[in-house]
C-alpha positions in Angstrom: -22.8 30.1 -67.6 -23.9 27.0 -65.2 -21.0 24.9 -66.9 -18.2 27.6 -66.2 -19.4 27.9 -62.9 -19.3 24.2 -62.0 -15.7 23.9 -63.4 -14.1 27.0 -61.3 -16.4 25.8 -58.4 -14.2 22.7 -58.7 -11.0 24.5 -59.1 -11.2 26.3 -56.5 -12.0 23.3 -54.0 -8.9 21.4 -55.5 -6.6 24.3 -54.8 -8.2 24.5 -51.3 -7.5 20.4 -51.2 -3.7 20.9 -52.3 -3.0 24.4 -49.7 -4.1 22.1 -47.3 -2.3 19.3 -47.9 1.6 20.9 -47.7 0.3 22.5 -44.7 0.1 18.9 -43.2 3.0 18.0 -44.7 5.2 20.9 -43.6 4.0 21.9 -40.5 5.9 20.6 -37.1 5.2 16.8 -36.1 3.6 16.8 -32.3 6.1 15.5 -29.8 5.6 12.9 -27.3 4.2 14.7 -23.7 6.9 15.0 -21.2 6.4 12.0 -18.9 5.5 13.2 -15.1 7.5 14.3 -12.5 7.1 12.0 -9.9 5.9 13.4 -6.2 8.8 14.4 -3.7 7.2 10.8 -1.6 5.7 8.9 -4.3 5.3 5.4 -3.0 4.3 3.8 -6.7 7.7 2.0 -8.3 7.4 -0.1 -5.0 3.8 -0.5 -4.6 3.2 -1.3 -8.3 5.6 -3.7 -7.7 3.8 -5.9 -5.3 0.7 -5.2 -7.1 2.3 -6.9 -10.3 2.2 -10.1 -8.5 -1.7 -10.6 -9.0 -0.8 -11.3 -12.7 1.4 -14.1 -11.3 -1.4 -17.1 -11.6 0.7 -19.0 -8.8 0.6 -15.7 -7.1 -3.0 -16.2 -7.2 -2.9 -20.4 -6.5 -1.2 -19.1 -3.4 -4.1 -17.6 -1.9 -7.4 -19.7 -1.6 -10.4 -18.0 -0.2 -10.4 -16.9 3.4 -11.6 -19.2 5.9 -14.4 -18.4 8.4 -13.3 -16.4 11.0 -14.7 -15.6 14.4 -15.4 -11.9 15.1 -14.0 -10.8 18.5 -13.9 -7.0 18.1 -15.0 -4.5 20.1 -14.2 -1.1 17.6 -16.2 1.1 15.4 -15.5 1.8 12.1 -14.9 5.8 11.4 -14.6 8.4 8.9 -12.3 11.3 9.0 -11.6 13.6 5.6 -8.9 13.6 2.5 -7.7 16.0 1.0 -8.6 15.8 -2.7 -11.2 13.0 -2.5 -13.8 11.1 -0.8 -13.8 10.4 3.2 -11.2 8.1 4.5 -12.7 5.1 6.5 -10.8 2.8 9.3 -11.6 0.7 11.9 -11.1 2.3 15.4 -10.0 0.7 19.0 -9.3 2.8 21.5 -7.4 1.9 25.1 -8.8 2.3 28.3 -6.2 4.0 29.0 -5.6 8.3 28.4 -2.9 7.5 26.1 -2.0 9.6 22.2 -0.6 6.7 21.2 -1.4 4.8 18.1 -0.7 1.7 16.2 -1.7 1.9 12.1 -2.4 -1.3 10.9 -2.8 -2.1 7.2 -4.8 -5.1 5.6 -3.6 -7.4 3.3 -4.9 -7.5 -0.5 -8.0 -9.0 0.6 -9.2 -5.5 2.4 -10.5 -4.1 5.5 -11.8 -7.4 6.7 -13.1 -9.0 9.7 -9.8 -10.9 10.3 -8.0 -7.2 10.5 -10.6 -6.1 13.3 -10.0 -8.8 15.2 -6.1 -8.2 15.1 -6.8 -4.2 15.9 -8.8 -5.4 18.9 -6.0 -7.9 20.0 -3.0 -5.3 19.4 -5.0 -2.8 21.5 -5.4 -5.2 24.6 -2.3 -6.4 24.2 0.0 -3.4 24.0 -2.7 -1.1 26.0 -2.7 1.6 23.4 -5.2 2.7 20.2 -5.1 0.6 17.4 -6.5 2.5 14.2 -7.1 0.0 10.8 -6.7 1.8 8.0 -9.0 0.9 4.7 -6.8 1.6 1.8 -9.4 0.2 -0.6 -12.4 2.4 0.1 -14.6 0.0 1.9 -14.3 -2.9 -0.7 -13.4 -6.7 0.2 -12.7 -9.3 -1.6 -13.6 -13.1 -1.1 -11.3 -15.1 -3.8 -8.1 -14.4 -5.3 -9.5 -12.9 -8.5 -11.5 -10.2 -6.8 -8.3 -9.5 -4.3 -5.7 -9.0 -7.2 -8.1 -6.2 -8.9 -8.8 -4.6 -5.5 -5.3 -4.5 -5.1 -4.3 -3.4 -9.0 -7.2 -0.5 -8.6 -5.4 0.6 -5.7 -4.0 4.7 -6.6 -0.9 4.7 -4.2 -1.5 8.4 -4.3 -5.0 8.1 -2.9 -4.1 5.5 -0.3 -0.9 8.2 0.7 -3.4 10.8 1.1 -5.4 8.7 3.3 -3.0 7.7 5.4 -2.1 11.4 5.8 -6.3 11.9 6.1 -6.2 9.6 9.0 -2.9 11.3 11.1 -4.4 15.1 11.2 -7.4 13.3 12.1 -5.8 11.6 15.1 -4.3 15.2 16.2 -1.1 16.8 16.4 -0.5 15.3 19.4 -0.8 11.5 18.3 1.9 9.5 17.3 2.4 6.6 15.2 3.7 3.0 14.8 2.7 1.1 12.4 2.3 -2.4 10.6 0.4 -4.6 8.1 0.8 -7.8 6.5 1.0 -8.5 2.6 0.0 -5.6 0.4 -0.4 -3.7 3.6 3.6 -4.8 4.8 5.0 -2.5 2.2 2.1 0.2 3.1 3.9 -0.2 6.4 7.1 1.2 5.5 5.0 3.5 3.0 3.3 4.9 6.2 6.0 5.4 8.2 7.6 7.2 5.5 4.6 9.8 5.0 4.7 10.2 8.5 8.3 11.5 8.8 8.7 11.9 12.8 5.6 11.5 14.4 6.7 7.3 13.4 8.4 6.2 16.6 8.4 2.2 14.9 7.4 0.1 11.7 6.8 -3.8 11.2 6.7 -5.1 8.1 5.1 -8.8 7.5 6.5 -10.2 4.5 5.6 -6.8 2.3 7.6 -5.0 -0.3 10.7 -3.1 1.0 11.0 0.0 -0.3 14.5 0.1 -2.8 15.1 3.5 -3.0 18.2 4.8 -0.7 17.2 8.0 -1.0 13.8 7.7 0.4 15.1 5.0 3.1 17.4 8.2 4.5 14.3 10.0 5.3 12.9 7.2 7.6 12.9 8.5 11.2 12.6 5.4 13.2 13.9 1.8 13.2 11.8 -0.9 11.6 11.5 -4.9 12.1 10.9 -7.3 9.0 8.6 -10.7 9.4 10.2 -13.2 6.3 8.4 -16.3 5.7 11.4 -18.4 4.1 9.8 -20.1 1.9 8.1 -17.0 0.3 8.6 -17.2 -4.2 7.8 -13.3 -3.8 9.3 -11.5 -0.8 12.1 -13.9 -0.8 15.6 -14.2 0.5 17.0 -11.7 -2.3 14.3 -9.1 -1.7 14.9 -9.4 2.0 18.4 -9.4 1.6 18.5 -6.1 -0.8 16.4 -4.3 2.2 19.1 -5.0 4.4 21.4 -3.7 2.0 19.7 -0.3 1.2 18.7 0.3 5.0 22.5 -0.1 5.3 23.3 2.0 3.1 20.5 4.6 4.4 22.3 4.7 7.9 19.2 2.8 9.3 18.5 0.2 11.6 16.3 -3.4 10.5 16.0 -6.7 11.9 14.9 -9.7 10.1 13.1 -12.2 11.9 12.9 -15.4 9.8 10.5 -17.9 10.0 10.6 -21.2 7.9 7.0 -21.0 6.9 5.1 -19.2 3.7 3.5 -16.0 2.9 0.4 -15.4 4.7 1.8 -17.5 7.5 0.7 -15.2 10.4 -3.3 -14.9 9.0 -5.1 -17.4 11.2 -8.2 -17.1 8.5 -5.8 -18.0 5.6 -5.0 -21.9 4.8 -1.0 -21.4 4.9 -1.5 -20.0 8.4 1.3 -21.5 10.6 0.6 -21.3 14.4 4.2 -22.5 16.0 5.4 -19.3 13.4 2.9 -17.1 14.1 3.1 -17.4 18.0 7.0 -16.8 17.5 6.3 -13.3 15.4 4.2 -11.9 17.2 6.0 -12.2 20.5 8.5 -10.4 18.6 6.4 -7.8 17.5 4.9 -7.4 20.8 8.1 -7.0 22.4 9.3 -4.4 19.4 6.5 -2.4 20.1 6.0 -2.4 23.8 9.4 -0.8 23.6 8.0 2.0 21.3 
């Protein structure tokens, strides 16, 4: 009786084995997810693009550490909240001055950084309105190249979208906006202006990453002014010159300001900093903006 029972024991789990195995073999083959739909503003085919370039090891050659920089600032750094995640931080100056105002700067790859707080503080004398610095990287900043290009790759577009929209409802309803930024933060420039639809009276753009999408260009409700370092490998003359194109196209209104000097030109704490360039720009800017 043991023996019999041993052999159909093991006929049974053979059969069990086989059933099994045609269901695998006949049932439907999973299909590949659908990919996502992208947001109606979804600033990531252009930001990803810029971001790309800290794989670029000359990219990287390009940019030696900072240089010691002395702080002049007078602001505070602030909090304010975002929807879906963590606090937003900035660096705030405001004007003496009752005014609602505001000029959003945006850091380059290297972060929120003492050489941005002393720009925010300059700006704010200068054009006698608030000057609000935007950390886009959570409170991080880098010190080398290395650390910089992972800030920057780590960066969610989406997050840094929602913190820029964080920072605006902080400011009030009745604020308004212009904006800039240099670098990574010259595409998050346009971005910016973008997310902010009307409340953007102006946007400067230092040698960033235009936005290519005519579509999106369409919905930009103010004029904007590009900063092109000429002898930029990245943002060059074909990058500069497609903007033109596609804000054509978009029935909107850029000027190029070309200087023949590098990327990172107008960063007095970087090594390619070039004064007699950086002077000119930022008399232009200052002009652009006085204006807005």
């Amino acid at each position: 009786m043991k023996k019999q029972t041993i052999i159909t024991t093991i006929t049974l789990a053979i059969a069990g084995t086989a059933l099994s195995l045609l269901a695998l073999a006949f049932s439907p083959k999973p299909t590949d997810p659908e990919p996502a739909m992208p947001m109606c503003h979804d600033p990531n085919l252009a930001i990803a693009e810029f971001a790309a370039f800290a794989n670029d090891k000359d990219f990287l050659d390009a940019h030696p550490a900072p240089l010691p920089i002395e702080t002049v600032h007078q602001g505070k750094m602030i909090e304010f909240p975002v929807a879906g995640g963590a606090n937003g931080k900035a660096f705030l100056m405001k004007s003496h001055g009752n005014t609602q105002k505001y000029l959003l700067l945006f850091h380059e790859w290297w972060g929120l950084n003492d050489y941005v707080k002393n720009e925010t503080a300059m700006w704010c004398h200068s054009l006698g309105i608030n000057v609000l610095a935007i950390d886009l990287y959570d409170g991080k900043v880098a010190t080398t190249a290395e650390d910089a290009g992972n800030l920057m790759k780590a960066n969610d577009p989406l997050r840094a979208a929602a913190i820029i929209q964080g920072a605006a409802k902080f400011l009030g309803d009745g604020a308004d906006f212009r904006t800039m930024g240099w670098c990574f933060g010259g595409g998050w420039s346009l971005q910016a202006a973008l997310l902010l639809k009307d409340k953007a009276k102006g946007c400067v753009m230092f040698y960033g990453m235009p936005e290519k999408d005519v579509e999106k260009l369409k919905t930009l409700a103010c004029d904007a002014i590009f900063i092109h370092a000429s002898q930029d490998q990245w943002i060059n003359d074909q990058v500069v010159a497609d903007f033109e194109t596609n804000m054509k196209s978009a029935g909107k209104t850029l000027a190029v300001h070309r200087y023949d000097a590098n990327h990172a030109f107008a960063n007095p704490s970087g090594q390619r900093y070039h004064e007699p360039s950086a002077t000119a720009s930022r008399t232009v800017v200052r002009a652009y903006l006085a204006g807005k």
